[in-house]
Backbone as XML, in Angstrom:
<?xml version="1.0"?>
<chain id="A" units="angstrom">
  <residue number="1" name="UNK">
    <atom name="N" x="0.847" y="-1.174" z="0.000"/>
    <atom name="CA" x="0.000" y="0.000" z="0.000"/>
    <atom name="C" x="0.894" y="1.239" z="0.000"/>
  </residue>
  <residue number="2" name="UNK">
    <atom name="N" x="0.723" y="1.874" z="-0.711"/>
    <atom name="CA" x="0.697" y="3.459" z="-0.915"/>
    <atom name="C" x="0.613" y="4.305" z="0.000"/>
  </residue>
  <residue number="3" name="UNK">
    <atom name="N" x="1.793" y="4.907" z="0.768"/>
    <atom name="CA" x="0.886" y="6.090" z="1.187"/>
    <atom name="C" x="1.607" y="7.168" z="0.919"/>
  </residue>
  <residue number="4" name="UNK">
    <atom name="N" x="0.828" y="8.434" z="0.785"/>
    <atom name="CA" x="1.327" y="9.737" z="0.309"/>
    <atom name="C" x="1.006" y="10.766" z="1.710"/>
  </residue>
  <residue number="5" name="UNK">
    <atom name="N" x="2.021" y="11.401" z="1.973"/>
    <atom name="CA" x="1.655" y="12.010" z="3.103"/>
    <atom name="C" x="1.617" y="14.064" z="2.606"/>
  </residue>
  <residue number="6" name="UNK">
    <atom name="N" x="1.310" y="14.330" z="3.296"/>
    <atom name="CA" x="0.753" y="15.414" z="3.169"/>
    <atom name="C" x="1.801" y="16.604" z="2.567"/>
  </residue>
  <residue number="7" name="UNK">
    <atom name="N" x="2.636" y="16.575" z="2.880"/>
    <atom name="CA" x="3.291" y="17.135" z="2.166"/>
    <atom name="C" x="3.896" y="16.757" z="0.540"/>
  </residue>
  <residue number="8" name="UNK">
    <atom name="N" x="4.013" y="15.515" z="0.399"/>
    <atom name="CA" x="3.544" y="15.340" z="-1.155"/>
    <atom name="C" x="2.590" y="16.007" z="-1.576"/>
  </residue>
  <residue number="9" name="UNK">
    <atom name="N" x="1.397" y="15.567" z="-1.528"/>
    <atom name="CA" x="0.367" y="16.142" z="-1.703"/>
    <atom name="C" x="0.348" y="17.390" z="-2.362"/>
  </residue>
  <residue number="10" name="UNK">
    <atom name="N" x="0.638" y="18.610" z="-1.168"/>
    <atom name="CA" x="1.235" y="19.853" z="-1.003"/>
    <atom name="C" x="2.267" y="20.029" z="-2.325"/>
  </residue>
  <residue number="11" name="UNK">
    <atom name="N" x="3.306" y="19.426" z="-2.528"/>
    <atom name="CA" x="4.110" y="19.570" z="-3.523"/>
    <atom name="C" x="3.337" y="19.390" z="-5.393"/>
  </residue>
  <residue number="12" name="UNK">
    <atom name="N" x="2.831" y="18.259" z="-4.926"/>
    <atom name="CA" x="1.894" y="17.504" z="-6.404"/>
    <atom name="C" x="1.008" y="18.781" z="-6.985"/>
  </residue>
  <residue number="13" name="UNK">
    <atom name="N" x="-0.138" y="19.804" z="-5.825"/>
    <atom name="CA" x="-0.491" y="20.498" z="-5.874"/>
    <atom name="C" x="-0.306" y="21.888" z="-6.363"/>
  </residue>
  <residue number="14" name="UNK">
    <atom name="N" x="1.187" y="22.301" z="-6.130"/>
    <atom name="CA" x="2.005" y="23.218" z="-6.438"/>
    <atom name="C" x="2.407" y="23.320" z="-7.851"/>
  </residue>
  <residue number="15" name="UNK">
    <atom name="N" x="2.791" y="21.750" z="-8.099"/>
    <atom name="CA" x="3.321" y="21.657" z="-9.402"/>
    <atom name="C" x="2.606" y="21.627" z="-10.491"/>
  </residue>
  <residue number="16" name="UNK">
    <atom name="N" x="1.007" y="21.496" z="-10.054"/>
    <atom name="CA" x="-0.178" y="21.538" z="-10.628"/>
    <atom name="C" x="-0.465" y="22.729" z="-11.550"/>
  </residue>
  <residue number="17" name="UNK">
    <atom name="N" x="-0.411" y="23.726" z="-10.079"/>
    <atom name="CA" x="-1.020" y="24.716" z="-10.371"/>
    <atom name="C" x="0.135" y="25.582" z="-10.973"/>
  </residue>
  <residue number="18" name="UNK">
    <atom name="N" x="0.841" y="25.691" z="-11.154"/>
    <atom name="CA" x="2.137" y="26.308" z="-11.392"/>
    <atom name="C" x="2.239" y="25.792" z="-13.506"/>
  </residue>
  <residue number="19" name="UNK">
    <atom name="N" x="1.815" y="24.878" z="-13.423"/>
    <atom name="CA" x="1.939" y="24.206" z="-14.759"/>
    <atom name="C" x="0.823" y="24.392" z="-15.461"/>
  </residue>
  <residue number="20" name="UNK">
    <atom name="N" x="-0.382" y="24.924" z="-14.865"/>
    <atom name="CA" x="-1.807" y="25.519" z="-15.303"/>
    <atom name="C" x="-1.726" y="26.966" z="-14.914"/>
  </residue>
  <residue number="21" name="UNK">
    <atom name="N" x="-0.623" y="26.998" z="-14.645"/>
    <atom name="CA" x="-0.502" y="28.742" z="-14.886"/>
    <atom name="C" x="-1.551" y="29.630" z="-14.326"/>
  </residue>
  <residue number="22" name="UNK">
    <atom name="N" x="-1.555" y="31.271" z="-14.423"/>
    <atom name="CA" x="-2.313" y="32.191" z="-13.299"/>
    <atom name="C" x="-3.809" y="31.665" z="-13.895"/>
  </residue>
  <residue number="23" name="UNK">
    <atom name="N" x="-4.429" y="31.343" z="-14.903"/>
    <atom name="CA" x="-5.799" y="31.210" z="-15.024"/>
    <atom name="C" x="-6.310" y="29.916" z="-14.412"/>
  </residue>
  <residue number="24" name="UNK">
    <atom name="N" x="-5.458" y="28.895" z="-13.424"/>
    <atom name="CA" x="-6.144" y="28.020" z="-12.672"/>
    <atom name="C" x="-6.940" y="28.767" z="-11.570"/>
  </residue>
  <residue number="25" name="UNK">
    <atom name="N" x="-6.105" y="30.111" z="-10.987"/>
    <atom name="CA" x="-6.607" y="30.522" z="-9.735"/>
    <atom name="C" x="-8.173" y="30.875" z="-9.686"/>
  </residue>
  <residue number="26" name="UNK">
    <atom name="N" x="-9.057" y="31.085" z="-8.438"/>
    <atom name="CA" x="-9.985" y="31.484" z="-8.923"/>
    <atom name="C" x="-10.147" y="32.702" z="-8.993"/>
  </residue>
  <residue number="27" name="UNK">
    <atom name="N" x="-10.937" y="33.400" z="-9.268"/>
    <atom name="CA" x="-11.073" y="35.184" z="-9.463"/>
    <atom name="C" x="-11.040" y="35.827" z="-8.356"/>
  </residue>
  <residue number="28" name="UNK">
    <atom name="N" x="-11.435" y="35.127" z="-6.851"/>
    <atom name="CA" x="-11.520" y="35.602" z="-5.846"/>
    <atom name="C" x="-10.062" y="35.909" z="-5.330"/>
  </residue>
  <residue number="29" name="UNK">
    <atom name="N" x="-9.477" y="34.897" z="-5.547"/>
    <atom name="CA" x="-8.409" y="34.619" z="-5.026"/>
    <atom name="C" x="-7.063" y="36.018" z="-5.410"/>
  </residue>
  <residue number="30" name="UNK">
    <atom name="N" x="-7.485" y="36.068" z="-7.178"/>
    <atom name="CA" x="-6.798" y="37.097" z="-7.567"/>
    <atom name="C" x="-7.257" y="38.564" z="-7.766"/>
  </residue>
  <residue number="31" name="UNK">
    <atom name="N" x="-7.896" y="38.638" z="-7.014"/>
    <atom name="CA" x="-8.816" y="40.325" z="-6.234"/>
    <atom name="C" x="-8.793" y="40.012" z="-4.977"/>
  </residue>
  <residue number="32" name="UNK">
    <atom name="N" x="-8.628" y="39.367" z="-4.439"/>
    <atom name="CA" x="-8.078" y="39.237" z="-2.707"/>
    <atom name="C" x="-7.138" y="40.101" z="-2.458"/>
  </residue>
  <residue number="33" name="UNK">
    <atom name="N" x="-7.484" y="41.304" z="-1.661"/>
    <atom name="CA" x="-6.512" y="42.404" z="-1.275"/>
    <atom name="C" x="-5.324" y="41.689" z="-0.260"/>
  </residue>
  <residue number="34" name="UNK">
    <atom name="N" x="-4.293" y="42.154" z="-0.382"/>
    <atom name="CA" x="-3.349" y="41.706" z="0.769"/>
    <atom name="C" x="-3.835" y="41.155" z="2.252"/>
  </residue>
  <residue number="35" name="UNK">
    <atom name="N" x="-4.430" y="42.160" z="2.348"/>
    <atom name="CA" x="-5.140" y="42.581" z="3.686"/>
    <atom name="C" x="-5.593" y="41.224" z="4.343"/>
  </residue>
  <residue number="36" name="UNK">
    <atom name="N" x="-6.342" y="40.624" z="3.283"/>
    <atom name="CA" x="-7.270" y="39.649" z="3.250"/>
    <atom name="C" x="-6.946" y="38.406" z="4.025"/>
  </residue>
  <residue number="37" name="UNK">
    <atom name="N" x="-5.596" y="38.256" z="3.830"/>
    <atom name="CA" x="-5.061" y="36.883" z="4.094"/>
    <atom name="C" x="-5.176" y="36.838" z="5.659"/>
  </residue>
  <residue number="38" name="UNK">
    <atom name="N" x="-4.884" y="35.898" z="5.865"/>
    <atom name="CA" x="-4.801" y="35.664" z="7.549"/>
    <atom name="C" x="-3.791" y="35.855" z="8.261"/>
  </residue>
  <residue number="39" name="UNK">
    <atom name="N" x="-3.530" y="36.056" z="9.302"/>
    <atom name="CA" x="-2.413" y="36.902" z="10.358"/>
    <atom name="C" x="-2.482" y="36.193" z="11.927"/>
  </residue>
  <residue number="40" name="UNK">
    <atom name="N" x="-1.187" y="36.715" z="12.142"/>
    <atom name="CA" x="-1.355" y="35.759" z="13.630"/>
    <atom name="C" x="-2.131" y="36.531" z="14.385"/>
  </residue>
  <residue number="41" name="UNK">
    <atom name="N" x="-1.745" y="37.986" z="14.263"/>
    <atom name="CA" x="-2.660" y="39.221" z="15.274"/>
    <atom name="C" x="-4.238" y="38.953" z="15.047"/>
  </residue>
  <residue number="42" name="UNK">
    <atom name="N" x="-4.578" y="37.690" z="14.198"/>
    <atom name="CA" x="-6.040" y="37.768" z="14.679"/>
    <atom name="C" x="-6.337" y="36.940" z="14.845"/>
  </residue>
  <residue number="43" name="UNK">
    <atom name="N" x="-5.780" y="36.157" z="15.588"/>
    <atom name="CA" x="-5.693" y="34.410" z="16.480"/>
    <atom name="C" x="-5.205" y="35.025" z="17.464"/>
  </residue>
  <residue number="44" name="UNK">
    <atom name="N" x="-3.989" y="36.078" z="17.888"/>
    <atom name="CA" x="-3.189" y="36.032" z="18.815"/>
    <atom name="C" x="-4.351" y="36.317" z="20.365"/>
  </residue>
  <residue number="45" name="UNK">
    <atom name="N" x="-5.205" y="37.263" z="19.848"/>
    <atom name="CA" x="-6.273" y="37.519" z="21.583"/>
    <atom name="C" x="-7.044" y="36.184" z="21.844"/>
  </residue>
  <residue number="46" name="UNK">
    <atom name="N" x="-7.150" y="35.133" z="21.189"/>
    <atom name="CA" x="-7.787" y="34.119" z="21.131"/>
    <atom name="C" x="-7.153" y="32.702" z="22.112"/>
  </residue>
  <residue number="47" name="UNK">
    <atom name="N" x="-5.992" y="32.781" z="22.218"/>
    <atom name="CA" x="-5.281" y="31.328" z="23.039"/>
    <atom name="C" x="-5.645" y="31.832" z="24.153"/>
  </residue>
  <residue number="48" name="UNK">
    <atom name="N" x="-5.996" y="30.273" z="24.472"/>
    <atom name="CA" x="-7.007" y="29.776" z="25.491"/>
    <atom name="C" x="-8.177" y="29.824" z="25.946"/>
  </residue>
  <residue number="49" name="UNK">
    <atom name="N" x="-9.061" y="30.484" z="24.728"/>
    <atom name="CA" x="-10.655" y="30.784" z="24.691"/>
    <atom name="C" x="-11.064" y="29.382" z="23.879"/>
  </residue>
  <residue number="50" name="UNK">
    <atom name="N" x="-12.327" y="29.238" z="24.109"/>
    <atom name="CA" x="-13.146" y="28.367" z="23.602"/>
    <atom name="C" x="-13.847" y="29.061" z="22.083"/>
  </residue>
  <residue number="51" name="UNK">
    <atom name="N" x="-13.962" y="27.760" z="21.148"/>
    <atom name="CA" x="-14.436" y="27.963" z="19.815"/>
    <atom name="C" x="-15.185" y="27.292" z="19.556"/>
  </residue>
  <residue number="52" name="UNK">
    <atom name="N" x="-16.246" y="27.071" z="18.334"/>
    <atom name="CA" x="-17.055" y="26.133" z="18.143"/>
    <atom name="C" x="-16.381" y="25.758" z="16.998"/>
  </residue>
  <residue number="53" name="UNK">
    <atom name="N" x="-16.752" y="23.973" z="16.686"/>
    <atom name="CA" x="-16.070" y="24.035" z="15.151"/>
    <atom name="C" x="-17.499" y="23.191" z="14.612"/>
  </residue>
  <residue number="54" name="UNK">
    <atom name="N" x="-17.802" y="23.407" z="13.743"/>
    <atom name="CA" x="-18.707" y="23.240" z="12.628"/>
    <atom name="C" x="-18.546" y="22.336" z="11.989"/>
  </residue>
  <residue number="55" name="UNK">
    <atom name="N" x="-19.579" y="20.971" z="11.956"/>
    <atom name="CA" x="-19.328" y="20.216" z="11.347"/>
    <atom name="C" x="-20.524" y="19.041" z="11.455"/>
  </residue>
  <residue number="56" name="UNK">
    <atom name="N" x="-20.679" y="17.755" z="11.086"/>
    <atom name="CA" x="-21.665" y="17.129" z="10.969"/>
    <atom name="C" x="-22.516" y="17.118" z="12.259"/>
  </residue>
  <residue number="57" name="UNK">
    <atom name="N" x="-21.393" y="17.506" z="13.019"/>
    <atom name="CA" x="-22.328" y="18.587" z="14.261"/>
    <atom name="C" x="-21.092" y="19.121" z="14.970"/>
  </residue>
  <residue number="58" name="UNK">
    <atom name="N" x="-21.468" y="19.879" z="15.776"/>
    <atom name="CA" x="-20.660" y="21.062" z="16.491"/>
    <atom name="C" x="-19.988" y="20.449" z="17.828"/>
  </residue>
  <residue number="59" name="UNK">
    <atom name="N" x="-18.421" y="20.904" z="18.047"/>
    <atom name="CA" x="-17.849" y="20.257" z="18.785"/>
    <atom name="C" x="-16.914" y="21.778" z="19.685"/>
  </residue>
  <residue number="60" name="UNK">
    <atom name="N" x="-16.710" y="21.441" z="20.657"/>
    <atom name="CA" x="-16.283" y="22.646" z="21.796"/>
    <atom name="C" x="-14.451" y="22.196" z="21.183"/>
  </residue>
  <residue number="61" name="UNK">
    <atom name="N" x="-13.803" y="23.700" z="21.209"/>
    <atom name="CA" x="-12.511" y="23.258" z="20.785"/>
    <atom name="C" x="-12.141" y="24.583" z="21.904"/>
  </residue>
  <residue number="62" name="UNK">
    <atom name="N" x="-10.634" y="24.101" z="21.858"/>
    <atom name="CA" x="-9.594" y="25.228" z="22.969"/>
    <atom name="C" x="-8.762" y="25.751" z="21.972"/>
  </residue>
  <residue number="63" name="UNK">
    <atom name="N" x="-8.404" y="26.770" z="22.089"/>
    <atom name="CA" x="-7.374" y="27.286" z="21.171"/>
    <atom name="C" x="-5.990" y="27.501" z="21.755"/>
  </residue>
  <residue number="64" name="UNK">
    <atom name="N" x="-5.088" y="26.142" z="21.885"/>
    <atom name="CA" x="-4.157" y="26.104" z="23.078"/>
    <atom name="C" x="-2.857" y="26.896" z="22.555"/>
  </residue>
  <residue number="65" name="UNK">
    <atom name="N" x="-2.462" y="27.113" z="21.093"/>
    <atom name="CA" x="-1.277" y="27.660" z="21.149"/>
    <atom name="C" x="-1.271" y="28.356" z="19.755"/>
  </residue>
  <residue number="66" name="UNK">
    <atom name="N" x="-0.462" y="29.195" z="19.395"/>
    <atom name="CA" x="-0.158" y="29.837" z="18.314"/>
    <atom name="C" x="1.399" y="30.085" z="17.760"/>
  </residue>
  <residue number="67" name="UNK">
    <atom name="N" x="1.910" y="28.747" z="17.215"/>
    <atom name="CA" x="3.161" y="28.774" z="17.272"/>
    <atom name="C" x="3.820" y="29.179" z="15.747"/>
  </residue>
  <residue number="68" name="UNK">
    <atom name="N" x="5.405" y="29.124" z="15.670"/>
    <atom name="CA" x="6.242" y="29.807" z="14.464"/>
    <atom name="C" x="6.408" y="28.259" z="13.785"/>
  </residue>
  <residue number="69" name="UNK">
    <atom name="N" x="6.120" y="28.242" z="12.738"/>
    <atom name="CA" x="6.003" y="26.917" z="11.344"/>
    <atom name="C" x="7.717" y="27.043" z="11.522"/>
  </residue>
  <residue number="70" name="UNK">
    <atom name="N" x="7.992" y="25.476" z="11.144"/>
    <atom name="CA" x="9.794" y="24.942" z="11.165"/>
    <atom name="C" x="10.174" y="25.823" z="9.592"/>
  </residue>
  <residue number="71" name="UNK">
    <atom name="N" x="11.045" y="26.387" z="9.611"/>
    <atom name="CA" x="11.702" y="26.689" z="8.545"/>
    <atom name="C" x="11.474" y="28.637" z="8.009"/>
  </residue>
  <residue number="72" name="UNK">
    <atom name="N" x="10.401" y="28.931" z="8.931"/>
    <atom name="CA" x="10.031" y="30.458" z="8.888"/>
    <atom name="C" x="10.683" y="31.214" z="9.903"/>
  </residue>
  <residue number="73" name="UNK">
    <atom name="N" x="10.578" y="32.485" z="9.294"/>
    <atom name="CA" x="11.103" y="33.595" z="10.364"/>
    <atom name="C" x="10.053" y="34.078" z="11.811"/>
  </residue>
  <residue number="74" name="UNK">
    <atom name="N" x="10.973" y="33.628" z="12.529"/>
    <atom name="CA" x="9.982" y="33.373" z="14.003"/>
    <atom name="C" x="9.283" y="35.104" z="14.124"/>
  </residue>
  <residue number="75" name="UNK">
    <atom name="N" x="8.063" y="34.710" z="14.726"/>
    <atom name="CA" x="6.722" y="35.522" z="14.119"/>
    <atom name="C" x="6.537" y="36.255" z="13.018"/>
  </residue>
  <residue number="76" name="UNK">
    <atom name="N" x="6.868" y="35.228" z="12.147"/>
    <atom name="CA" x="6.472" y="35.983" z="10.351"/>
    <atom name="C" x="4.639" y="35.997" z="11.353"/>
  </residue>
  <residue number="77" name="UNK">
    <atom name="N" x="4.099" y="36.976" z="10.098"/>
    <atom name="CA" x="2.700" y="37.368" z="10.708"/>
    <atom name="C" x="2.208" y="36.446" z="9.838"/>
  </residue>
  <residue number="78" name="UNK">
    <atom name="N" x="2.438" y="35.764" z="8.710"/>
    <atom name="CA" x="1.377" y="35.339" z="8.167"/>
    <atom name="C" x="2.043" y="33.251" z="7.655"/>
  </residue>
  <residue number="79" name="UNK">
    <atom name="N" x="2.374" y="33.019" z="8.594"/>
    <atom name="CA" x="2.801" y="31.977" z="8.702"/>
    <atom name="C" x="3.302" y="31.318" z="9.811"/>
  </residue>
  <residue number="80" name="UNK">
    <atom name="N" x="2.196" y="30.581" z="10.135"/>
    <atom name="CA" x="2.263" y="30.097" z="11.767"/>
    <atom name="C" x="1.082" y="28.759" z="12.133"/>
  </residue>
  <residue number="81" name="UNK">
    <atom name="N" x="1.008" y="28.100" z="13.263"/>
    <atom name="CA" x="0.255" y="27.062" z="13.017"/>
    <atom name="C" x="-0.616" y="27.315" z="14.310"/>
  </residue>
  <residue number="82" name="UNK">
    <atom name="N" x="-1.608" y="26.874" z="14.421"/>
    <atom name="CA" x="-2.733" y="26.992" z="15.712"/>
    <atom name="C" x="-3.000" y="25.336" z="15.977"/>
  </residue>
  <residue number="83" name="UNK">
    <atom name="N" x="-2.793" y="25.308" z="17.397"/>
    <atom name="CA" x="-3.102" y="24.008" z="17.765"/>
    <atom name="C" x="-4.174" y="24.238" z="18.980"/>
  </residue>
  <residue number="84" name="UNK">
    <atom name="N" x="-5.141" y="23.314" z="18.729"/>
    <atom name="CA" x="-6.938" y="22.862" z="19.132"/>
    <atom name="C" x="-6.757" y="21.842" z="20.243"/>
  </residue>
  <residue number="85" name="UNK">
    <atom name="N" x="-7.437" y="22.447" z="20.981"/>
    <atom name="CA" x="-7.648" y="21.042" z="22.074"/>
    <atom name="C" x="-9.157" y="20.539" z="21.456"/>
  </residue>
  <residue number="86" name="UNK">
    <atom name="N" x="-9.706" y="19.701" z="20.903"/>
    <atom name="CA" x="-10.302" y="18.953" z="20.554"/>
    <atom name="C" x="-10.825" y="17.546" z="20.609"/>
  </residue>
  <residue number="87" name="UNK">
    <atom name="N" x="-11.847" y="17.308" z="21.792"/>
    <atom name="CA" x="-11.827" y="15.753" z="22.176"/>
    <atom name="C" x="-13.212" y="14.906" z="20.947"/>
  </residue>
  <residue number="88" name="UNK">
    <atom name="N" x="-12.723" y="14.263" z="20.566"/>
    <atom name="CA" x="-13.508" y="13.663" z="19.490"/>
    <atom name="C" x="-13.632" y="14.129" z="18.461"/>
  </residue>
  <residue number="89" name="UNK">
    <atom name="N" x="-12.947" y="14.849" z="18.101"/>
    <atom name="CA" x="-13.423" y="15.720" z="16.834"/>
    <atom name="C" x="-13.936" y="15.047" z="15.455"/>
  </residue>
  <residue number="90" name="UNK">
    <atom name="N" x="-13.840" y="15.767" z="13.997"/>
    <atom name="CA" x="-14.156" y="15.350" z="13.116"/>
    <atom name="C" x="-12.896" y="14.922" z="12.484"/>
  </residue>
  <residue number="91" name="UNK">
    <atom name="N" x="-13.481" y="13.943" z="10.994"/>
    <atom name="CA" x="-12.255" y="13.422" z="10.506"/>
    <atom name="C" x="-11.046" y="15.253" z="10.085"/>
  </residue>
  <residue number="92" name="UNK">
    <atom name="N" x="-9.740" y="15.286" z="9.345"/>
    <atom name="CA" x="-9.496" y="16.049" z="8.978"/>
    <atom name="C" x="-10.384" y="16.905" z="7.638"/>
  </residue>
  <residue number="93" name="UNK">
    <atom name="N" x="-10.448" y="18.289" z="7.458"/>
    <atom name="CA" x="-11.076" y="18.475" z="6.567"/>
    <atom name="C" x="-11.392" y="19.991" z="7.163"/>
  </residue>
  <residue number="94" name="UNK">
    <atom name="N" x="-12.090" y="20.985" z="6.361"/>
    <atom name="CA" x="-12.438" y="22.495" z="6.119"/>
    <atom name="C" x="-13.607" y="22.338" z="7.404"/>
  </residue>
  <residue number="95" name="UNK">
    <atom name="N" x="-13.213" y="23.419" z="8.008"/>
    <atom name="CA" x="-14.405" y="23.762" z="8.891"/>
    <atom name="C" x="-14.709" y="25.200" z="9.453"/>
  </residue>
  <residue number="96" name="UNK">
    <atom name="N" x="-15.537" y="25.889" z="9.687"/>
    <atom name="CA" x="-15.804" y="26.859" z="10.463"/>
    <atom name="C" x="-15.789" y="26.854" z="11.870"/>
  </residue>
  <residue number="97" name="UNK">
    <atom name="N" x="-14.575" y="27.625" z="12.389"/>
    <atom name="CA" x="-13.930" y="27.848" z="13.499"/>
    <atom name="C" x="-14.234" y="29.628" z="14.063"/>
  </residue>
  <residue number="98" name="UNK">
    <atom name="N" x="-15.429" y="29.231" z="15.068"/>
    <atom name="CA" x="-15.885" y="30.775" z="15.826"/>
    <atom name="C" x="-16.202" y="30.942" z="16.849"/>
  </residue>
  <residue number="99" name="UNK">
    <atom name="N" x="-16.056" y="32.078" z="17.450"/>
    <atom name="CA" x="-15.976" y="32.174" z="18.852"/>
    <atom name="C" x="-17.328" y="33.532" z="18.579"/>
  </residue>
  <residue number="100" name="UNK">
    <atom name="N" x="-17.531" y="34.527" z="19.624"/>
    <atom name="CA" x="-18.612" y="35.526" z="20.015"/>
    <atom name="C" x="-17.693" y="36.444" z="18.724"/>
  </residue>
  <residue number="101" name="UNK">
    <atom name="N" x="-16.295" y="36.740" z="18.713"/>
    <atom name="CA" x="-15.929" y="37.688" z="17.672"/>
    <atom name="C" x="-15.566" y="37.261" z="16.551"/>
  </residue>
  <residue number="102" name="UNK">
    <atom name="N" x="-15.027" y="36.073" z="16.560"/>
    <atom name="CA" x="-14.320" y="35.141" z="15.023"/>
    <atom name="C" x="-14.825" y="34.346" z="14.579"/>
  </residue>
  <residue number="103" name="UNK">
    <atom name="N" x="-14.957" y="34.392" z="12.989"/>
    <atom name="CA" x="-15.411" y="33.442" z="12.158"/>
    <atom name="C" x="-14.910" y="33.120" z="11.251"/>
  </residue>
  <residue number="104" name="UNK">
    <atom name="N" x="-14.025" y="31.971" z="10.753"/>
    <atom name="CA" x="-13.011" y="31.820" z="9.816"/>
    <atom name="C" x="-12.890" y="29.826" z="9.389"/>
  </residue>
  <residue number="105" name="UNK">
    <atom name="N" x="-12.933" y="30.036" z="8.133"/>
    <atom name="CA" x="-13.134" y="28.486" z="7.767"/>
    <atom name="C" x="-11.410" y="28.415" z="7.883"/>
  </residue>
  <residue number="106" name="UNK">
    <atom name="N" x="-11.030" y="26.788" z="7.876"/>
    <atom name="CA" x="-9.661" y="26.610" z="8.591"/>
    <atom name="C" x="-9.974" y="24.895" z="8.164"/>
  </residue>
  <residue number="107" name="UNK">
    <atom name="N" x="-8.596" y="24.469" z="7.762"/>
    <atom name="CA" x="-8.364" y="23.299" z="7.108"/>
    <atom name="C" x="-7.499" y="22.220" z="8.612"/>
  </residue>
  <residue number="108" name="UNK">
    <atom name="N" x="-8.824" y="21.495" z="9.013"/>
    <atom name="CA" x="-8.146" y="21.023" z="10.413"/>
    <atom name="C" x="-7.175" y="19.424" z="10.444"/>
  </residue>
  <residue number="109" name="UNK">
    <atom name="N" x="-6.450" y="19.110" z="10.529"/>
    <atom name="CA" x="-6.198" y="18.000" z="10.801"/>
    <atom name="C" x="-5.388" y="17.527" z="11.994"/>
  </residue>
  <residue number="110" name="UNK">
    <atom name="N" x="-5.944" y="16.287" z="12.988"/>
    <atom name="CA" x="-5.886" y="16.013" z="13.682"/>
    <atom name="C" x="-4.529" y="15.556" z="13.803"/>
  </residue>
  <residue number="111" name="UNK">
    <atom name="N" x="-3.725" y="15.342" z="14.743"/>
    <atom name="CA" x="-2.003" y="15.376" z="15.387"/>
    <atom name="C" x="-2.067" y="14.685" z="16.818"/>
  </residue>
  <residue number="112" name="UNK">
    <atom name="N" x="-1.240" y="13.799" z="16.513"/>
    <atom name="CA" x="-0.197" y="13.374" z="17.838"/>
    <atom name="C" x="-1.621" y="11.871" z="17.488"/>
  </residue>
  <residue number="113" name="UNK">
    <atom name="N" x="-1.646" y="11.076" z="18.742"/>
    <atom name="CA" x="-2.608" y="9.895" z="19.050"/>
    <atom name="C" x="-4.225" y="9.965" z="19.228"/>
  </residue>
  <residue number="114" name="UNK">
    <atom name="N" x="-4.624" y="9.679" z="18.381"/>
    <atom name="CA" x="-6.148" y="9.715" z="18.875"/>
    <atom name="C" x="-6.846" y="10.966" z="18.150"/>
  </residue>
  <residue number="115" name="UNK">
    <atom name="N" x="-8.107" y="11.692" z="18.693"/>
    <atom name="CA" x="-8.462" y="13.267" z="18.089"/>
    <atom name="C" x="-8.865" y="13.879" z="19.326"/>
  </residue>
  <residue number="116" name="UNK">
    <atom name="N" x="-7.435" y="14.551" z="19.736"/>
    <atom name="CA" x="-7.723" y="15.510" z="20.725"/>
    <atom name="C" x="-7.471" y="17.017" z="20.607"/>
  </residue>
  <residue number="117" name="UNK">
    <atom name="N" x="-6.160" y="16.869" z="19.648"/>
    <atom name="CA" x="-5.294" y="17.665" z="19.127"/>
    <atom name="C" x="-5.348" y="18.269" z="17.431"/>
  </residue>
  <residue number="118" name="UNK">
    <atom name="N" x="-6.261" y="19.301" z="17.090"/>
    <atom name="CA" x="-6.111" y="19.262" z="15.858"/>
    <atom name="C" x="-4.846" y="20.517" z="15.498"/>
  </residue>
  <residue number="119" name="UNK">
    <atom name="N" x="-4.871" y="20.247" z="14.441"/>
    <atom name="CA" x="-3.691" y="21.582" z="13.400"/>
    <atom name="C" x="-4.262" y="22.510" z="12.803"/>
  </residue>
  <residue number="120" name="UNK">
    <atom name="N" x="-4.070" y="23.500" z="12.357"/>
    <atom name="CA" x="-4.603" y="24.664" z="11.084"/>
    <atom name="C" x="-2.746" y="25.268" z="10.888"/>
  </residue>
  <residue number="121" name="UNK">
    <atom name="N" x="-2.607" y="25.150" z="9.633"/>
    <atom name="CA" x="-1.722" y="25.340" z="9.564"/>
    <atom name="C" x="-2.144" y="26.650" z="8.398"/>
  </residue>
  <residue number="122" name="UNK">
    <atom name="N" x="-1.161" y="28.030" z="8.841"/>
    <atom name="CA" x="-1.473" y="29.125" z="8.110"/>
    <atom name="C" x="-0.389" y="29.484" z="7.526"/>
  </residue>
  <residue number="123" name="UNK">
    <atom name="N" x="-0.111" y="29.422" z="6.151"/>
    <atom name="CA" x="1.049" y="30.004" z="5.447"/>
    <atom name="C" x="0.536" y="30.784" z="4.238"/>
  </residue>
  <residue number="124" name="UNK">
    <atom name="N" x="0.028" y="31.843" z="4.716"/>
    <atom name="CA" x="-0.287" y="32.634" z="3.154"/>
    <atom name="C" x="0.086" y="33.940" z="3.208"/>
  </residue>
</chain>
């Protein structure tokens, strides 16, 4: 058996889109003001508050840390990873992650043994 792990993936993807050139993107994507992208300063008031995450039903998550991605410049603003306290969660996959002020879809996948611990990993 095969397995491809996520960072393949990631690479396969790249080489994809890179080889289908700027008209793969979608239109949103290329009228997306700078601004737009995501930042640590708007996760950063958030560790250790509670979130809801959205999904075939709704599950209580912690927002335990906001750390610097291996290989980046420690607190680049727009590249960093958020780790979830999450007991049971859903498989990995896109979800809506909100609290009373935040609302932001976020690509979760679960880390370390079991699903307690999910990832969002932000590099844009």
């Amino acid at each position: 058996m095969v397995v491809t792990s996520r960072r393949e993936l990631f690479q396969l993807g790249l080489v994809a889109a890179v080889a289908a050139g700027p008209l793969a993107l979608p239109q949103q994507v290329l009228a997306a003001p700078r601004s737009a992208r995501l930042s640590r300063s708007l996760f950063a008031p958030y560790v250790g508050t509670s979130f809801t995450v959205s999904a075939d039903r709704s599950h209580q998550a912690v927002l335990r840390s906001l750390d610097d991605l291996p290989h980046s410049p420690a607190g680049d603003p727009h590249r960093f990873r958020l780790l979830f306290a999450l007991s049971g969660g859903p498989e990995q996959g896109t979800y809506v992650v909100r609290n009373r002020s935040l609302s932001q879809p976020l690509f979760l996948v679960p880390v370390g043994g079991g699903r307690s611990a999910y990832e969002a990993v932000i590099a844009s």
